[in-house]
C-alpha positions in Angstrom: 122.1 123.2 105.8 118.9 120.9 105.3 115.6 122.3 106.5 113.0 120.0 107.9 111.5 118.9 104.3 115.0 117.7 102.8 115.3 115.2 106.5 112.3 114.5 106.2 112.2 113.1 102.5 115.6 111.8 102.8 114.1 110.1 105.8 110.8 108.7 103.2 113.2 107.7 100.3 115.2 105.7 102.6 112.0 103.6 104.5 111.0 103.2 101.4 114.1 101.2 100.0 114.1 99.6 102.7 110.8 98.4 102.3 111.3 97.7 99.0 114.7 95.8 99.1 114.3 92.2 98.7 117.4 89.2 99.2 118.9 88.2 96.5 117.5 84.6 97.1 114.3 85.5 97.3 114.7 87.0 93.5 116.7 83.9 92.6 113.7 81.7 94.2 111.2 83.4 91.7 113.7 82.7 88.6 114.0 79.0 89.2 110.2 78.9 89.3 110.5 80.3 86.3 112.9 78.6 84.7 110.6 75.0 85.5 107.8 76.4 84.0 109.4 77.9 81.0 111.7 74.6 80.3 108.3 72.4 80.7 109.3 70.6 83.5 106.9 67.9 85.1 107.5 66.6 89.0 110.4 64.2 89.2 112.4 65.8 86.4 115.6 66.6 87.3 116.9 70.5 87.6 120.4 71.5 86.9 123.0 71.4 89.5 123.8 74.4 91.7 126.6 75.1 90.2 125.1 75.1 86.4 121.8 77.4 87.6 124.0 79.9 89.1 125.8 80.6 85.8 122.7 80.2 84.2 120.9 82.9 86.3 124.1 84.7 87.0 124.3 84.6 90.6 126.3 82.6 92.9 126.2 78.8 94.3 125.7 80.4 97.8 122.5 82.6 96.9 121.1 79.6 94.9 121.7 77.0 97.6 119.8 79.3 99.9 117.1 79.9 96.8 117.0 76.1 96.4 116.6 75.9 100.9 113.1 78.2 100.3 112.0 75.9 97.5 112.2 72.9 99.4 110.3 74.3 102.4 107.7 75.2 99.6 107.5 71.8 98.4 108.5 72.9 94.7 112.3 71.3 94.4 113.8 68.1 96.2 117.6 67.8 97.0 118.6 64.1 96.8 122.1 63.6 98.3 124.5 62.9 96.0 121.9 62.8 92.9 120.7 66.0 92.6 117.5 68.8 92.5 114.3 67.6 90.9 111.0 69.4 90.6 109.2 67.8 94.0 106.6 65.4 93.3 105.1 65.8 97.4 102.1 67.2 98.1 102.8 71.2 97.4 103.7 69.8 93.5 100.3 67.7 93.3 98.4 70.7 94.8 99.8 72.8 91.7 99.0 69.6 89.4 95.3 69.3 90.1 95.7 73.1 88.8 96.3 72.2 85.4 99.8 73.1 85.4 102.6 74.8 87.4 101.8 77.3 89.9 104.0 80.3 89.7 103.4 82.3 92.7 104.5 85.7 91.0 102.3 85.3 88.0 99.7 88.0 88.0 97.1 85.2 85.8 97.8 82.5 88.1 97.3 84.9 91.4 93.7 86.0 89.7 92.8 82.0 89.2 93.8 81.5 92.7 91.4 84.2 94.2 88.6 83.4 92.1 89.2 79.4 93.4 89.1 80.8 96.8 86.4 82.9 96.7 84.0 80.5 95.5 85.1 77.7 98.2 85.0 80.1 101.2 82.0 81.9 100.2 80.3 78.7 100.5 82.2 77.9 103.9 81.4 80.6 105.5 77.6 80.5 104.2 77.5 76.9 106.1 79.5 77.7 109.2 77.0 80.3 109.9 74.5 77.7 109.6 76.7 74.6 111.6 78.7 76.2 113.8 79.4 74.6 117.4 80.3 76.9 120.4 83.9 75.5 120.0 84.3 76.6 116.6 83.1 79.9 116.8 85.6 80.5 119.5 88.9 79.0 118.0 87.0 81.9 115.1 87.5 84.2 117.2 90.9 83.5 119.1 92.6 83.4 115.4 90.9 87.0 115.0 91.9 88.2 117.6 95.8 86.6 117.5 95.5 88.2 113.9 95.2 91.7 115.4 97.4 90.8 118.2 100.3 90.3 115.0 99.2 93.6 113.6 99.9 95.5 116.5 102.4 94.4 117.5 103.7 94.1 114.2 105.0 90.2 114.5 104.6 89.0 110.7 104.8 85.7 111.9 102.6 85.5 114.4 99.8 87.6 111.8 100.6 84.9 109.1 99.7 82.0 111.6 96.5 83.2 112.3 95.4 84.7 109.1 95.9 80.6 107.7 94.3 79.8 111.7 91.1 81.9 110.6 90.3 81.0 107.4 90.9 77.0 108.4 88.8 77.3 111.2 85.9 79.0 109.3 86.1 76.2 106.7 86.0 73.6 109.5 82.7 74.8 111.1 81.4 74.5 107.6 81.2 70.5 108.6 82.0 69.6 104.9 85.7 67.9 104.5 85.6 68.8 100.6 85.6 72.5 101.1 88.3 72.1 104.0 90.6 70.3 101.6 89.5 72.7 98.9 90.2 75.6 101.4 93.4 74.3 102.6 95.0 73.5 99.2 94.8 76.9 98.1 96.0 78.5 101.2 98.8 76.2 100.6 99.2 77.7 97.5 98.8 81.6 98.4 101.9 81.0 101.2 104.2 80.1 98.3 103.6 84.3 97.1 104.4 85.6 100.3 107.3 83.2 101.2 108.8 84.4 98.5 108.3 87.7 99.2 104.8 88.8 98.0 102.5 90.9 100.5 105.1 89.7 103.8 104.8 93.2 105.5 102.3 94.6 107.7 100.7 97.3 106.9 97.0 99.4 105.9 96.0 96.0 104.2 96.8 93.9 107.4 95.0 96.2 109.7 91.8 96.1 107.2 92.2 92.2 106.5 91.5 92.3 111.0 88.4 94.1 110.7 87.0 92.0 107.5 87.9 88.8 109.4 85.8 90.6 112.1 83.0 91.5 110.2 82.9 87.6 108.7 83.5 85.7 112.7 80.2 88.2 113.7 78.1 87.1 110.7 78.6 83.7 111.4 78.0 84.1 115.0 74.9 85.6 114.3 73.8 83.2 111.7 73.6 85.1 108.9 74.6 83.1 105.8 74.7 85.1 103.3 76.3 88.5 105.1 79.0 85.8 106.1 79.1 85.2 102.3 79.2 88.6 101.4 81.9 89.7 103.9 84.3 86.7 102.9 84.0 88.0 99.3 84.5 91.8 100.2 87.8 90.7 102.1 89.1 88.5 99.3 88.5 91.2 97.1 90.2 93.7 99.0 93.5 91.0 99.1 93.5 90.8 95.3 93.5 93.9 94.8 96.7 93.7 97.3 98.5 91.5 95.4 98.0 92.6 92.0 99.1 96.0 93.0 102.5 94.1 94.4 103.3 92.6 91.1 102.4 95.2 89.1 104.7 97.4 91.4 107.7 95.1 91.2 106.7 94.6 86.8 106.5 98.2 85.7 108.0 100.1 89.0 
C-alpha cells in the first residue's frame, strides 16, 4: 500500500508533465522557424509544401497544417491557395527585418537582444509618462493593472496576456512620443511570437510578481517620479528575462 509520500509524489510527477507537455504543433511551429532561418530564407520566398515539410521534419500533414495555422496568425508564413506557403512579407516579417535578420522566438541570443531593445525604449517611456501623463492615461494604467491581476487570480491566461500587452501600450502612450510607442509596440509584437508558441504561456510565481512590478511602475508614474518609474520598468524586465531564459534553458539541457 502507498503511504501519503508515494501519492503525494506520484501526484507532483504527474502536474508536472502535465505542465511540461507541449502539442506537437507547437514543437513543429518552432522547427519551421528553424528551418527558414537555417535555409536563409528572405520574405516572399517560397516554403515547401505540407506534404514535403512533414517528411522533412517527420511528422504528419495534419500536425503541420495546424503548425503552419500558428504561423500565419504570427505573421511569419502566408498560405496562398492553390500556390503555396512563403515566408510572410506583412508587417510581423518587416518587424523581424528592421532586426537585422530573422527572429526566432526560441533562440536564447535573440530573446537577450529583445529585452535589452525593450528595456531601453520603456525605461525611457516610463521616465516621460511620469512627467506627461493625463488623468485618462494614468487610469487606462491602472485598469490594465488591475485586469492583469484580475487574470492571475483567476488564472485566465488570456485575459493576463491582454492586459500585460494593455499595460505596457498604455504606459508608452502617456509618454506623448509616437517613436517610442511604435518602438514599444514592435517589440511586444515580437515577444508574443515566444509565448504563442509556447514560451512562458502559464501562470504562475512570475505572473503574480510581474502584478506587483506593473504596480510599483503605474505608482511611480502617478506620483511623478521619473526615474523610480525608470528603475521599476527595468527591475520588472529583468525579472522576465530571467523567466525566459530559464524556459529555454529548461526545454535545451532538461
Amino acid at each position: 500500500m502507498k503511504d501519503a509520500s508515494d501519492v503525494a509524489t506520484a501526484s507532483a510527477t504527474g502536474a508536472e508533465r502535465e505542465r511540461d507537455y507541449r502539442p506537437g504543433y507547437e514543437l513543429i511551429a518552432e522547427r519551421i522557424l528553424d528551418f527558414i532561418g537555417e535555409s536563409g530564407l528572405q520574405p516572399g520566398d517560397r516554403l515547401p509544401t505540407e506534404n514535403d515539410l512533414a517528411r522533412q521534419l517527420e511528422s504528419s500533414r495534419a500536425v503541420v497544417r495546424e503548425a503552419i495555422k500558428i504561423l500565419s496568425a504570427l505573421g511569419r508564413v502566408r498560405a496562398q491557395k492553390g500556390r503555396g506557403l512563403y515566408v510572410a512579407d506583412d508587417e510581423g516579417m518587416l518587424t523581424a527585418r528592421r532586426w537585422g535578420g530573422f527572429f526566432r522566438p526560441t533562440d536564447l541570443d535573440h530573446i537577450l537582444m529583445l529585452f535589452e531593445f525593450r528595456r531601453v525604449q520603456e525605461m525611457a517611456a516610463g521616465r516621460l509618462a511620469a512627467t506627461r501623463a493625463t488623468p485618462a492615461e494614468l487610469r487606462a494604467i491602472e485598469v490594465a493593472v488591475e485586469m492583469c491581476r484580475h487574470g492571475f487570480v483567476h488564472q485566465q491566461v488570456d485575459v493576463f496576456n491582454q492586459a500585460d500587452d494593455d499595460f505596457h501600450t498604455a504606459v508608452a502612450t502617456a509618454s506623448h512620443n509616437s517613436l517610442l510607442l511604435g518602438a514599444v509596440r514592435d517589440a511586444r509584437r515580437l515577444q508574443r511570437q515566444s509565448s504563442a508558441i509556447g514560451i512562458h504561456d502559464v501562470l504562475g510565481d512570475h505572473s503574480e510578481a510581474a502584478v506587483e512590478e506593473h504596480m510599483a511602475i503605474y505608482e511611480a508614474i502617478r506620483d511623478g517620479l521619473p526615474e523610480v518609474a525608470a528603475q521599476a520598468t527595468a527591475a520588472h524586465l529583468d525579472r522576465t528575462l530571467e523567466d525566459y531564459r530559464r524556459e529555454i534553458q529548461r526545454r535545451l539541457f532538461g
